[in-house]
C-alpha positions as a Markdown table, in Angstrom:
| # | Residue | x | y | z |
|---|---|---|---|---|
| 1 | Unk | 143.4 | 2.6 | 39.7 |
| 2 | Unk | 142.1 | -0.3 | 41.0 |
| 3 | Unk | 139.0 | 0.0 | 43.8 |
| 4 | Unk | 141.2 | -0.5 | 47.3 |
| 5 | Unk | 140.5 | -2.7 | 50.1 |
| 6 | Unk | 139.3 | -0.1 | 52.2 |
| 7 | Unk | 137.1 | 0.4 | 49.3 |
| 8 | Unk | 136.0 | -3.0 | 49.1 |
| 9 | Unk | 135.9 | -3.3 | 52.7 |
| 10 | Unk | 133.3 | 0.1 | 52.7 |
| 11 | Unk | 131.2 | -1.1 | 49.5 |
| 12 | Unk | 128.0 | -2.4 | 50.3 |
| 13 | Unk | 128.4 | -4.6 | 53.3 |
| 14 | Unk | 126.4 | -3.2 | 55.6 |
| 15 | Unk | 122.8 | -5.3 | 54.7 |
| 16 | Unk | 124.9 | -8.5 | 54.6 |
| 17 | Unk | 126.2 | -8.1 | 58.1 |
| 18 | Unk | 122.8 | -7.0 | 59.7 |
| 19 | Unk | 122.0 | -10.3 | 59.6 |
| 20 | Unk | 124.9 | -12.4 | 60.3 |
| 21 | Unk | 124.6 | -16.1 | 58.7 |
| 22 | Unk | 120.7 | -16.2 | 59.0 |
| 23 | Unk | 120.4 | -18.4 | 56.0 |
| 24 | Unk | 122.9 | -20.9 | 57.4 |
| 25 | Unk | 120.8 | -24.0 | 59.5 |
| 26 | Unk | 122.3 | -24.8 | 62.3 |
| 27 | Unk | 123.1 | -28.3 | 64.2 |
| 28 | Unk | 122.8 | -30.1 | 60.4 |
| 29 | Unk | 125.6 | -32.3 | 59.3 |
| 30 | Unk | 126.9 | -30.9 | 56.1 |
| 31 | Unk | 127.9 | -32.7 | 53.1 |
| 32 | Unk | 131.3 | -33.4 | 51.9 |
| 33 | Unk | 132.6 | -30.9 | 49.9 |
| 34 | Unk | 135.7 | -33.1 | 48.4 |
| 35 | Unk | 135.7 | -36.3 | 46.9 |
| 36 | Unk | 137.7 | -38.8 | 47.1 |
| 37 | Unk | 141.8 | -37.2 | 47.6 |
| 38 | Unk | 140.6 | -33.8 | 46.6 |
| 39 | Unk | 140.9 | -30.8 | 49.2 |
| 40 | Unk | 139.0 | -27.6 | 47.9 |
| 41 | Unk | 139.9 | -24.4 | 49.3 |
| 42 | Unk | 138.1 | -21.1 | 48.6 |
| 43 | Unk | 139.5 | -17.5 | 48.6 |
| 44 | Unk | 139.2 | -14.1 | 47.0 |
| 45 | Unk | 141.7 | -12.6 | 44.6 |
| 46 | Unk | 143.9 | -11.1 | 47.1 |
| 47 | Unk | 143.5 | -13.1 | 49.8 |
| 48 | Unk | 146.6 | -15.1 | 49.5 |
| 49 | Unk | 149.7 | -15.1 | 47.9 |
| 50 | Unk | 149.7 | -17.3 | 44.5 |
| 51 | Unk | 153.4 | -18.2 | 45.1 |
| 52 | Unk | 152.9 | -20.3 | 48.8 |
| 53 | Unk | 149.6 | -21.6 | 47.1 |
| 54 | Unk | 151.6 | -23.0 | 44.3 |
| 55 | Unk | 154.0 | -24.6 | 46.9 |
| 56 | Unk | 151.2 | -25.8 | 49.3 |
| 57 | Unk | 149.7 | -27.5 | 45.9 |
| 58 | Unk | 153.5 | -29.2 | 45.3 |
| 59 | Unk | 154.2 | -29.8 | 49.1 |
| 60 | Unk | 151.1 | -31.9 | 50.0 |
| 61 | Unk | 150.0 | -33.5 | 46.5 |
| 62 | Unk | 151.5 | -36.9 | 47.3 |
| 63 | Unk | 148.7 | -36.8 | 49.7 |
| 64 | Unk | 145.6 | -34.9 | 48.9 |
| 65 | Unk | 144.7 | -33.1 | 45.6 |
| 66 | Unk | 144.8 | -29.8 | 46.8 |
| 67 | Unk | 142.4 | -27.4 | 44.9 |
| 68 | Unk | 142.5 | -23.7 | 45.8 |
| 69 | Unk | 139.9 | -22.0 | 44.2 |
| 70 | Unk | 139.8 | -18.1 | 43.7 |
| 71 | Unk | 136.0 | -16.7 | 44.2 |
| 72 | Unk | 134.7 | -13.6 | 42.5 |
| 73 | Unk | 132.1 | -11.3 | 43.2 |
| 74 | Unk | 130.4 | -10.8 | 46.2 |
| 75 | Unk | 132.8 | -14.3 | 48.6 |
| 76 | Unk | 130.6 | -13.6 | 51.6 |
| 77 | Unk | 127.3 | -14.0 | 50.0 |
| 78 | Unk | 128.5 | -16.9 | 47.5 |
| 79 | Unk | 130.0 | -18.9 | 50.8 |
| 80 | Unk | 126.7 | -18.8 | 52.4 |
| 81 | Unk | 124.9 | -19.7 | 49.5 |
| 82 | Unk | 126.8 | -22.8 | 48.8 |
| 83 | Unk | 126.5 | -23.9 | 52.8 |
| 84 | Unk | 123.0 | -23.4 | 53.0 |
| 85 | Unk | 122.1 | -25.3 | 49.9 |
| 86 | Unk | 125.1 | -28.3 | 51.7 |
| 87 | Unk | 126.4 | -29.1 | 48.1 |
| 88 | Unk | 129.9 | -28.5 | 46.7 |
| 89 | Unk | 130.9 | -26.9 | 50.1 |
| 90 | Unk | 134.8 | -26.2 | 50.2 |
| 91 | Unk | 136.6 | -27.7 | 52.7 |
| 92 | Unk | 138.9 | -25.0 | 53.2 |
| 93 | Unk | 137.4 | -21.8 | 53.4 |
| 94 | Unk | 138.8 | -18.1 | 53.8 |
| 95 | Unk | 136.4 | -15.7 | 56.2 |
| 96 | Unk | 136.9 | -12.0 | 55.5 |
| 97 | Unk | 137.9 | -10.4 | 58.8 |
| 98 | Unk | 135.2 | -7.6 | 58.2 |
| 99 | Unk | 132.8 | -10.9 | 58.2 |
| 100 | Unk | 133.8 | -12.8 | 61.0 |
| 101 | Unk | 132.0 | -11.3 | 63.4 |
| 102 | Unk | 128.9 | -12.6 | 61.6 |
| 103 | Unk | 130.5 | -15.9 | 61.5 |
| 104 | Unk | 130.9 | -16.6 | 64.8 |
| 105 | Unk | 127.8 | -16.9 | 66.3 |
| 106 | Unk | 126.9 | -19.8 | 63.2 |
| 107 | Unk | 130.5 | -21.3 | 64.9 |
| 108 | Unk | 129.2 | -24.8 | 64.3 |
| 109 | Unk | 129.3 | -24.5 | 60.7 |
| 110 | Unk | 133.1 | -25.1 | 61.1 |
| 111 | Unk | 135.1 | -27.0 | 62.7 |
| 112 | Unk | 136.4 | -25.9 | 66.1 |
| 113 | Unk | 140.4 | -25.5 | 65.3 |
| 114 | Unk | 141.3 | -26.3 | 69.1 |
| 115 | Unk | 140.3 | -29.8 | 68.8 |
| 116 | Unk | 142.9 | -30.3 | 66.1 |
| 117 | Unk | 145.6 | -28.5 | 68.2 |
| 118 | Unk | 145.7 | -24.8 | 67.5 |
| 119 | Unk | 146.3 | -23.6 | 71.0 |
| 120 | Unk | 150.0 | -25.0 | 70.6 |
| 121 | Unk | 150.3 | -22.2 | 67.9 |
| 122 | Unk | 148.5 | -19.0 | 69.8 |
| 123 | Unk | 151.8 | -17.7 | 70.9 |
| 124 | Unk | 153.0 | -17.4 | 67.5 |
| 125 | Unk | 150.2 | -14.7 | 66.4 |
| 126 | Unk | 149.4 | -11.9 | 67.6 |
| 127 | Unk | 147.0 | -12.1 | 70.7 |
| 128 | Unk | 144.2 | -9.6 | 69.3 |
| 129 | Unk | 144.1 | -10.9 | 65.5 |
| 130 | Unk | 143.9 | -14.7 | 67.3 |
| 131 | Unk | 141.4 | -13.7 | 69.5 |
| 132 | Unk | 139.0 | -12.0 | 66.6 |
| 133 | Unk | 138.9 | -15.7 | 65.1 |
| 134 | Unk | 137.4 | -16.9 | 68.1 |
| 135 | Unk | 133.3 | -17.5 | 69.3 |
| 136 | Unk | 132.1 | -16.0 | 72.7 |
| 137 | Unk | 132.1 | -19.8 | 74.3 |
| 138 | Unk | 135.7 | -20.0 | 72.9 |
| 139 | Unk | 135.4 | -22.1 | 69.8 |
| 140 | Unk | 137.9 | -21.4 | 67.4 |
| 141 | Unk | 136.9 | -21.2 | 63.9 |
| 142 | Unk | 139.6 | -19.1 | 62.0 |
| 143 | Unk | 143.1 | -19.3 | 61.7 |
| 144 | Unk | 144.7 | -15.9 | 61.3 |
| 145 | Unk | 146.3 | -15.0 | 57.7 |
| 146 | Unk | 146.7 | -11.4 | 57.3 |
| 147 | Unk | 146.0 | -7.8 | 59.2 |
| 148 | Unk | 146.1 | -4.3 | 58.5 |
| 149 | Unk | 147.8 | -1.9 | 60.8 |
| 150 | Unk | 147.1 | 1.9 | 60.1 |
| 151 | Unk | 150.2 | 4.2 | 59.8 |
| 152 | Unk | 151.0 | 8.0 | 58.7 |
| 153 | Unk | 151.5 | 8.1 | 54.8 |
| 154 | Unk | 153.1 | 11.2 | 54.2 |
| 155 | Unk | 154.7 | 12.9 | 51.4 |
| 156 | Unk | 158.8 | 13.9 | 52.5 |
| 157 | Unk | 159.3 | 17.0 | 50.5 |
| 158 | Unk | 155.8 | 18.6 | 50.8 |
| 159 | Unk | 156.7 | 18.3 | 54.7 |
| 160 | Unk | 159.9 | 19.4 | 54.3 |
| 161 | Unk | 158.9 | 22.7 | 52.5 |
| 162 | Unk | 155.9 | 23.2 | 55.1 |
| 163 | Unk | 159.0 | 22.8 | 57.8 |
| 164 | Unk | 157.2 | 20.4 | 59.5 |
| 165 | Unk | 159.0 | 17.5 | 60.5 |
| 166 | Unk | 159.5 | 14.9 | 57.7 |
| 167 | Unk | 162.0 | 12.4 | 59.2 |
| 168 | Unk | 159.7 | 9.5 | 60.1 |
| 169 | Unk | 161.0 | 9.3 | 63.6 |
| 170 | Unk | 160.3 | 13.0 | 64.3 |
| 171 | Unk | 156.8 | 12.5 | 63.0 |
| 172 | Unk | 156.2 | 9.6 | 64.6 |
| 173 | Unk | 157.0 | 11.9 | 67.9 |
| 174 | Unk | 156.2 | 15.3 | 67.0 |
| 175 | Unk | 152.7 | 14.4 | 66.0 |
| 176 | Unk | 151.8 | 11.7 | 68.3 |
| 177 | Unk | 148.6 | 13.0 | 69.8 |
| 178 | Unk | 145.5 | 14.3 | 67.7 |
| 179 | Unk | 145.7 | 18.2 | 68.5 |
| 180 | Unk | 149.3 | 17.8 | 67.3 |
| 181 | Unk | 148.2 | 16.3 | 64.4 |
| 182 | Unk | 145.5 | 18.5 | 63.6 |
| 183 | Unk | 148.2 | 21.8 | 64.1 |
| 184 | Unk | 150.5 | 19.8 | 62.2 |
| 185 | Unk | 147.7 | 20.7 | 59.2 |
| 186 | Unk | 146.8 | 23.8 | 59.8 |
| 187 | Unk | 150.5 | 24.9 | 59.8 |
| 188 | Unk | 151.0 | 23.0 | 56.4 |
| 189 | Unk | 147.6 | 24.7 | 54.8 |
| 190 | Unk | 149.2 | 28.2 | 55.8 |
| 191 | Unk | 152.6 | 27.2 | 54.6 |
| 192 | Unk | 151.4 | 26.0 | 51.2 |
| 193 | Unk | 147.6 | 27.2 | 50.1 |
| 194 | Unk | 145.4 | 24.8 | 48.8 |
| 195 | Unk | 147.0 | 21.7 | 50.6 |
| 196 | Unk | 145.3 | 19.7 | 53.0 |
| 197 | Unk | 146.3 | 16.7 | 56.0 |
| 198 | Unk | 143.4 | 14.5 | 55.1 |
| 199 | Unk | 141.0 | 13.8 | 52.4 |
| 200 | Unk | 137.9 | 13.7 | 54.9 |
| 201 | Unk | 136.8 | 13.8 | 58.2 |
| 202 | Unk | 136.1 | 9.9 | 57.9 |
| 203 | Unk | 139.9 | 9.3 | 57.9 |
| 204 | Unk | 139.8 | 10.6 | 61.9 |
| 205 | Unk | 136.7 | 9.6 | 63.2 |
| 206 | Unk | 136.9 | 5.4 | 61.8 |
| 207 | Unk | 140.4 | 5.4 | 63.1 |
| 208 | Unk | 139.7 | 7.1 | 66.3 |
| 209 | Unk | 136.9 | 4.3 | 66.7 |
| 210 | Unk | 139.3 | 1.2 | 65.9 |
| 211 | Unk | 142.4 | 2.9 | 68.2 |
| 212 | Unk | 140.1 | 1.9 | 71.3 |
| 213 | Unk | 139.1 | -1.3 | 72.6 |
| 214 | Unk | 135.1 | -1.0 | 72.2 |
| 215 | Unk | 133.1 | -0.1 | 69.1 |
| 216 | Unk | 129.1 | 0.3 | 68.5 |
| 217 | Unk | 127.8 | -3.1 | 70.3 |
| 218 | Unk | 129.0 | -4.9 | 73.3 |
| 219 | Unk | 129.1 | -8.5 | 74.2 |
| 220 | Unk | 125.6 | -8.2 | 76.2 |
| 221 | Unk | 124.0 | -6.8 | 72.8 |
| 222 | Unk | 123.4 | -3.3 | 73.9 |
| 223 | Unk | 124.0 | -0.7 | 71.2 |
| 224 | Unk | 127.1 | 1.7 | 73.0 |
| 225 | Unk | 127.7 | 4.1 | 69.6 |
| 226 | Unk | 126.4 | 6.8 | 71.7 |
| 227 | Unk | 128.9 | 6.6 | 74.5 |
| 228 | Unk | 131.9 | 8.7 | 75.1 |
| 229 | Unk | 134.5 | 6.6 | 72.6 |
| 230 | Unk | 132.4 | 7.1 | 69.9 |
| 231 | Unk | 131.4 | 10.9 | 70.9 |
| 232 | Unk | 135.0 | 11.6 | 71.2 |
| 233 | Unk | 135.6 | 9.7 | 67.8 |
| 234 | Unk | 132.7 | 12.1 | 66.7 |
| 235 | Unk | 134.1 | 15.5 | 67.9 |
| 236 | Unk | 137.9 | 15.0 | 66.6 |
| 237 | Unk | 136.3 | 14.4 | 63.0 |
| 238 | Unk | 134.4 | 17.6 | 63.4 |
| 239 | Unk | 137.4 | 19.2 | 65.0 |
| 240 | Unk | 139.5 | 18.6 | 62.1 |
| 241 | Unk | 136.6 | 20.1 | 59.5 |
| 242 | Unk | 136.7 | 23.3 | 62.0 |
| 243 | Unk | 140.6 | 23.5 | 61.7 |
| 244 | Unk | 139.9 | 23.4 | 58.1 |
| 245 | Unk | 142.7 | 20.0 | 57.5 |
| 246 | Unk | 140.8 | 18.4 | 55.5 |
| 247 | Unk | 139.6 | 18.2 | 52.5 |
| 248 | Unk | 136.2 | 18.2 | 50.4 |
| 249 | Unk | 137.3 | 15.3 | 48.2 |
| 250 | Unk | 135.8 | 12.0 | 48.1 |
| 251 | Unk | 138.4 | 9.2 | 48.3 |
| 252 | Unk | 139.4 | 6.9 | 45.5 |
| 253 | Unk | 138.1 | 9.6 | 42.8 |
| 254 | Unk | 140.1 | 10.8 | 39.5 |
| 255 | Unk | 140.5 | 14.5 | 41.9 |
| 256 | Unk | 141.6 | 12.8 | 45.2 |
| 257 | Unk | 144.5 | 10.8 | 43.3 |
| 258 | Unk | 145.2 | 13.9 | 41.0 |
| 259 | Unk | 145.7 | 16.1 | 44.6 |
| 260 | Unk | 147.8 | 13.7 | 45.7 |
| 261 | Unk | 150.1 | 13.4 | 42.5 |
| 262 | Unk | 150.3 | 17.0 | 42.6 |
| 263 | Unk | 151.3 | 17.3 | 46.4 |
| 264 | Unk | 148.0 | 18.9 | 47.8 |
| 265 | Unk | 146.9 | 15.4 | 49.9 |
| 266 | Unk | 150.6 | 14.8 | 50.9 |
| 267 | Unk | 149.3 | 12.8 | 54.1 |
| 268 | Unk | 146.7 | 10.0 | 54.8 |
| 269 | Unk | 146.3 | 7.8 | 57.9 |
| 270 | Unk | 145.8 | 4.3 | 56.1 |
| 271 | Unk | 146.6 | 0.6 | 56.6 |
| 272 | Unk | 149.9 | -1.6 | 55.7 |
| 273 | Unk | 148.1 | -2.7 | 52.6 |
| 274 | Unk | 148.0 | 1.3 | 51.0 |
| 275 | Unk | 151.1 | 0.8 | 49.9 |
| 276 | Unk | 150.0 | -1.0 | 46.9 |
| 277 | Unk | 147.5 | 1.3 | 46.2 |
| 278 | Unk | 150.2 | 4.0 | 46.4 |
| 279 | Unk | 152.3 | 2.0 | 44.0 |
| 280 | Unk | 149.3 | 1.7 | 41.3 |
| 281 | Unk | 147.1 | 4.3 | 41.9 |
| 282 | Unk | 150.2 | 7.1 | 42.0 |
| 283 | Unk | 153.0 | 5.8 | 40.6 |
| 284 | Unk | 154.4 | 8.8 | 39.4 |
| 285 | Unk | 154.7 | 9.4 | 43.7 |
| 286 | Unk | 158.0 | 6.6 | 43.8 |
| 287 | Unk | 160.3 | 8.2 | 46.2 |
| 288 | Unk | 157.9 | 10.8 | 47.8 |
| 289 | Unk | 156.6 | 8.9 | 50.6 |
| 290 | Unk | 157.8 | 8.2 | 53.8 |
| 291 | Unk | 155.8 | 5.9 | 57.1 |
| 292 | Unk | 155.4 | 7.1 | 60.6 |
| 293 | Unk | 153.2 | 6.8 | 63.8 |
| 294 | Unk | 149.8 | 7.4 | 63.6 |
| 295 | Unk | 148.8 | 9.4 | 66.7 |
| 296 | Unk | 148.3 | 8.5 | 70.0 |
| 297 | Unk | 148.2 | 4.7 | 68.9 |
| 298 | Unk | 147.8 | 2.8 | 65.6 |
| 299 | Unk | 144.6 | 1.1 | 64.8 |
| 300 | Unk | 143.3 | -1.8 | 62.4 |
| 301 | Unk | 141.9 | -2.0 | 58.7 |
| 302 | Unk | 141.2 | -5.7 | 57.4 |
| 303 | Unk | 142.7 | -8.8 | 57.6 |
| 304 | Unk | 141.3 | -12.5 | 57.0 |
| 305 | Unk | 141.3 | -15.9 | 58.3 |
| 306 | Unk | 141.0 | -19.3 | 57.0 |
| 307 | Unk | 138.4 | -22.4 | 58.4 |
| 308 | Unk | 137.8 | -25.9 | 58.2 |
| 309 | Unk | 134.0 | -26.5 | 57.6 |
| 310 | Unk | 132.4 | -29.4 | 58.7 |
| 311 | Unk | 132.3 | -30.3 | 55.0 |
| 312 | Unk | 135.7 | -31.5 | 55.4 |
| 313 | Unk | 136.6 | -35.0 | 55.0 |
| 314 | Unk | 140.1 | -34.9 | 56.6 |
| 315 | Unk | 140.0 | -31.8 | 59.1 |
| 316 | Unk | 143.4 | -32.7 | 60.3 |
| 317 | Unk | 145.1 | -32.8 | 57.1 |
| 318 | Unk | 143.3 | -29.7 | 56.4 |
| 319 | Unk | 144.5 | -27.9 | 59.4 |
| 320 | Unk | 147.9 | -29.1 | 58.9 |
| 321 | Unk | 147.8 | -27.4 | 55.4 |
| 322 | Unk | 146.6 | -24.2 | 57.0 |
| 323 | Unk | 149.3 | -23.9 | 59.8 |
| 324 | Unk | 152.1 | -24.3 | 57.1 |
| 325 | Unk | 150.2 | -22.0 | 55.0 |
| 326 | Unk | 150.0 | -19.4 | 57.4 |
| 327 | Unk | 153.4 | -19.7 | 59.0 |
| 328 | Unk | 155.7 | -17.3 | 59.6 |
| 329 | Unk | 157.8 | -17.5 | 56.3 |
| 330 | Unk | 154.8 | -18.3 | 54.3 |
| 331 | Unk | 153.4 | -15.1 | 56.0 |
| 332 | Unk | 156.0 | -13.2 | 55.1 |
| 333 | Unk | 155.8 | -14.5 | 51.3 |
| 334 | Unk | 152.6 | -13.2 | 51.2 |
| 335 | Unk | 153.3 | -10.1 | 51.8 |
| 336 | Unk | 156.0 | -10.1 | 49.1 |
| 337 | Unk | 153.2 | -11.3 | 46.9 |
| 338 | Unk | 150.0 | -9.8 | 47.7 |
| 339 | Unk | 150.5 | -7.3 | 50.8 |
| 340 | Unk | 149.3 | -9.2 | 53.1 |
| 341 | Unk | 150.8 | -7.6 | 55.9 |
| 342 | Unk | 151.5 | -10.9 | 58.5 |
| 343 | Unk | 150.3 | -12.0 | 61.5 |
| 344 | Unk | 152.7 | -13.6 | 62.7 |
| 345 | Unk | 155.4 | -11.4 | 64.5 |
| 346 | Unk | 158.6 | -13.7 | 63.7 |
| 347 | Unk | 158.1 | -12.5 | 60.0 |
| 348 | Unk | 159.1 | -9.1 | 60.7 |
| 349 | Unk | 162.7 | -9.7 | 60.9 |
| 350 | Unk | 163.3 | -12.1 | 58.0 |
| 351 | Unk | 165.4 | -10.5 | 55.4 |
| 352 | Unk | 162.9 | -10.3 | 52.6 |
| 353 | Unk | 160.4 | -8.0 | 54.8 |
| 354 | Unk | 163.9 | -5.9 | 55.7 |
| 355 | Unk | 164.5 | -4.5 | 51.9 |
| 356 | Unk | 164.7 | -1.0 | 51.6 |
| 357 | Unk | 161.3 | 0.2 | 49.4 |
| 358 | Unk | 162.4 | 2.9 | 46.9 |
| 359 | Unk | 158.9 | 4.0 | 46.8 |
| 360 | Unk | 159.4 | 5.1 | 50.1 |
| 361 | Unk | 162.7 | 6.3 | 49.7 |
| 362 | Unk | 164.3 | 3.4 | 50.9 |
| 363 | Unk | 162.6 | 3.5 | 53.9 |
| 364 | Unk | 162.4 | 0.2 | 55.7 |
| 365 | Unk | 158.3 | 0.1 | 56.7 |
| 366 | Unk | 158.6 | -2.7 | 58.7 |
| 367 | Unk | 160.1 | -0.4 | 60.7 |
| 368 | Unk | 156.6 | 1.0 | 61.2 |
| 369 | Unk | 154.2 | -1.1 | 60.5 |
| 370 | Unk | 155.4 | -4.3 | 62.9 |
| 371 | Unk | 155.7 | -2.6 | 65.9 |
| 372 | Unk | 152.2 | -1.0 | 65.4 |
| 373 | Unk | 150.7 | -4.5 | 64.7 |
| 374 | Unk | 151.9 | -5.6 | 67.9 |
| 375 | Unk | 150.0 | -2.5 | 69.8 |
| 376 | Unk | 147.0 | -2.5 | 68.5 |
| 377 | Unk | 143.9 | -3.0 | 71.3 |
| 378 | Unk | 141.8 | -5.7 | 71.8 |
| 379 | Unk | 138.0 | -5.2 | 71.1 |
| 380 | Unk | 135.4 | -6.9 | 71.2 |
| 381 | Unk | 133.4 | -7.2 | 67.0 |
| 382 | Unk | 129.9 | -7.7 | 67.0 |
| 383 | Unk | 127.9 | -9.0 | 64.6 |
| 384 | Unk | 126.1 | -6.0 | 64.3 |
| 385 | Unk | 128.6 | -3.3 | 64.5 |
| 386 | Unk | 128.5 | -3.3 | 61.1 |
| 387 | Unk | 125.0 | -2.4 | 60.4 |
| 388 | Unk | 125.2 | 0.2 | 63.6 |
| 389 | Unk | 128.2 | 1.9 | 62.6 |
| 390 | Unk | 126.9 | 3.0 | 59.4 |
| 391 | Unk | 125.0 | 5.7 | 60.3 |
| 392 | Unk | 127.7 | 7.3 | 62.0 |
| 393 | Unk | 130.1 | 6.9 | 59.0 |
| 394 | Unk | 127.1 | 8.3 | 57.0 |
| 395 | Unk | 126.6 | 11.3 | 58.6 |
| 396 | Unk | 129.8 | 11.8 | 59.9 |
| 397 | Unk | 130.6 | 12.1 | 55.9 |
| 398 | Unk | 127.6 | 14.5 | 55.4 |
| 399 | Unk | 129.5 | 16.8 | 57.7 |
| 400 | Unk | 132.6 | 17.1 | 55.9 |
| 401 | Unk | 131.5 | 16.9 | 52.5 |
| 402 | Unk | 128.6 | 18.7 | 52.7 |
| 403 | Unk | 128.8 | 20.9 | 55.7 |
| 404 | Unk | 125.5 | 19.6 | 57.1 |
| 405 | Unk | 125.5 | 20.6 | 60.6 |
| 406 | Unk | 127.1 | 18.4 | 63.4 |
| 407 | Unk | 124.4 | 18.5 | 66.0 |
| 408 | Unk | 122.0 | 17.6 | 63.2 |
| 409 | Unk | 124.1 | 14.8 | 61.6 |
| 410 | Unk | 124.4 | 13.9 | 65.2 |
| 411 | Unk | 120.8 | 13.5 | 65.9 |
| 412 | Unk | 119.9 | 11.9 | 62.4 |
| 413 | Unk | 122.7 | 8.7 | 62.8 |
| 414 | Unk | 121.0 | 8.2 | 66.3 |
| 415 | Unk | 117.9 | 7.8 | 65.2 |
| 416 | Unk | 118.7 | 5.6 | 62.4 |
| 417 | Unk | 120.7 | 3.7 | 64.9 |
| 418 | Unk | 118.0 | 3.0 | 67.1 |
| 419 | Unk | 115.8 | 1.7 | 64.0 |
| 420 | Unk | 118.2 | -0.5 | 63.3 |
| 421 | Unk | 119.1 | -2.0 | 66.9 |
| 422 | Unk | 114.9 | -2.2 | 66.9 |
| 423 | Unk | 114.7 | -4.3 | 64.3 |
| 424 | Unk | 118.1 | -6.5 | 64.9 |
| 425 | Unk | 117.0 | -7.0 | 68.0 |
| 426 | Unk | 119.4 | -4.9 | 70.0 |
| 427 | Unk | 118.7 | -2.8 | 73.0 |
| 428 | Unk | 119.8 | 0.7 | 73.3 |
């Protein structure tokens, strides 16, 4: 199986966000990244769907050479090489949405999108993935492509025999707050030994976090991970360790997928994008699997952006590439392609994102997943949530794999966290 996005998303990015774009100088004119009729645009294998490339490349070629170019490696780190040394910069650029908070404040690196016109699109996207593209003093500097709202993956049968609900409707109601959620598992361990709601405690405590509307730094740059969203975050992880729901399985290894083959992880709580990683990581699963509710209400897990830097010769031709791009049937074409679950709420009634998927039993999951992009909250990202979330996750994690105890694991991620805000220059 290929390494997920949430794996990607958890692998190693917590140094490069510390620092936000410390290398980048500010107030300097960058050099042109094209030449003459070319328009370079850089994204990640992933990050958009090769068929509306192909077209955007066919579409506009009569008046600029457009060049997407797919980046390997470590994009975030390669992007802020190649703007720091000002030579071969791209003039369209994709911005990881776990990275733009470290973007923004460096906001004059790109070009502000609302002096080519982007406020007459805003009520086309959805107001919180527009609004995570956007600098405290209001510049705009990316365009919204993708999201990732979190749903209830659960396995129809293995529900069925528990006599749980397993009509996604019922589940959707039945287990639509946590201690529902969390008796939902106990009653499926006691039903069928050796079977288990969750892989890990990490599954409740990062989605707890993201189903509010404040995370680990606010917009004054005081550290809050120690107030109450986060505690309750905190205790509902260890809650669900206590009620013995999850399990002691690391994610993404050859025994988590083998469980879940076999029927003894029938459930996770994971993001629009899991469903490819369903369909290759466990495809012997087609048929099995069936979308509902999260509980209480549905959070966020990725989702990217694209910019205009200020290498760009032509930021208006640019920008008018983007906006088709990222429309609403372009959008939806991605997600055909590449999963890229849209932003852009018209999609979620055209007909190709209203096919039946036989992997979920010809459930239709737009059914799910568009109304729970449309209600998830508003917070504010810091640049150095990142960095001060980390901890948490850490220990959090030490608790429910290796039963370290919580008042401990507690202690140990605040103290790390204040070492960190220390030397980041955050007070706490």
């Amino acid at each position: 199986m290929r390494l997920s996005r949430r794996g990607l998303l958890r692998a190693g990015l917590a140094p490069a966000a510390a620092t936000a774009l410390g290398g980048l100088a500010s107030g300097c004119a960058v050099p042109t990244g094209s030449t003459g009729r070319n328009m370079v645009l850089w994204y990640w294998d992933g990050g958009l769907g090769d068929t509306v490339l192909k077209r955007a490349e066919a579409r506009y070629g009569g008046s600029v050479d457009l060049r997407p170019i797919k980046i390997g490696g470590y994009y975030r780190s390669k992007l802020i090489t190649t703007m720091t040394g000002r030579a071969h910069v791209p003039d369209i650029a994709g911005l990881k949405g776990e990275d733009m908070a470290s973007y923004l404040p460096n906001a004059d690196q790109f070009v502000d999108l609302r002096t080519l016109g982007a406020e007459k699109y805003r009520a086309q996207y959805l107001s919180w993935k527009w609004d995570q593209g956007t600098a405290d003093d209001g510049t705009m500097i990316g365009f919204p492509i993708d999201c990732g709202p979190v749903a209830h993956y659960y396995q129809y049968g293995v529900f069925q025999k528990a006599e749980l609900p397993h009509e996604p409707d019922d589940v959707s109601r039945e287990l639509n707050t946590w201690d529902r959620f969390f008796a939902a598992g106990e009653q499926l361990r006691k039903r069928i030994p050796g079977t288990y709601l969750l892989t890990d405690v990490n599954a409740v405590f990062e989605n707890v976090v993201q189903q509010g509307s404040r995370r680990y730094v606010d917009k004054d740059r005081h550290f809050i991970g120690d107030q109450d969203h986060v505690r309750q975050a905190w205790a509902l992880a260890v809650e669900a360790k206590r009620r013995k729901i999850v399990s002691d399985l690391v994610t993404g290894t050859p025994d988590q997928l083998s469980a879940i083959q076999d029927g003894k992880l029938p459930s996770q709580l994971n993001a629009s994008w899991a469903t490819n990683d369903l369909k290759s990581g466990v495809p012997k699963t087609k048929g099995r699997w069936r979308v509902a509710q999260m509980p209480v209400r549905p959070s966020n897990s990725g989702g990217s952006f694209l910019s205009v830097t200020k290498a760009c010769r032509e930021p208006e031709q640019a920008f008018q590439i983007i906006t088709w791009i990222l429309n609403a049937a372009n959008q939806a074409q991605g997600f055909v392609d590449a999963g890229l679950f849209p932003s852009t709420p018209a999609s979620y009634g055209l007909g190709q994102l209203r096919e039946p998927d036989p992997f979920f039993g010809g459930q239709v999951t737009m059914d799910v997943f568009g109304p729970a992009a449309q209600r998830i909250a508003v917070a504010y990202n810091s640049p150095y949530d990142i960095a001060l979330g980390q901890p948490l996750k850490d220990e959090i994690k030490n608790v429910g794999v290796l039963g370290k105890d919580p008042k401990k694991a507690w202690s140990d991620a605040m103290s790390k966290c204040r070492r960190i805000a220390q030397h980041l220059g955050v007070s706490h």
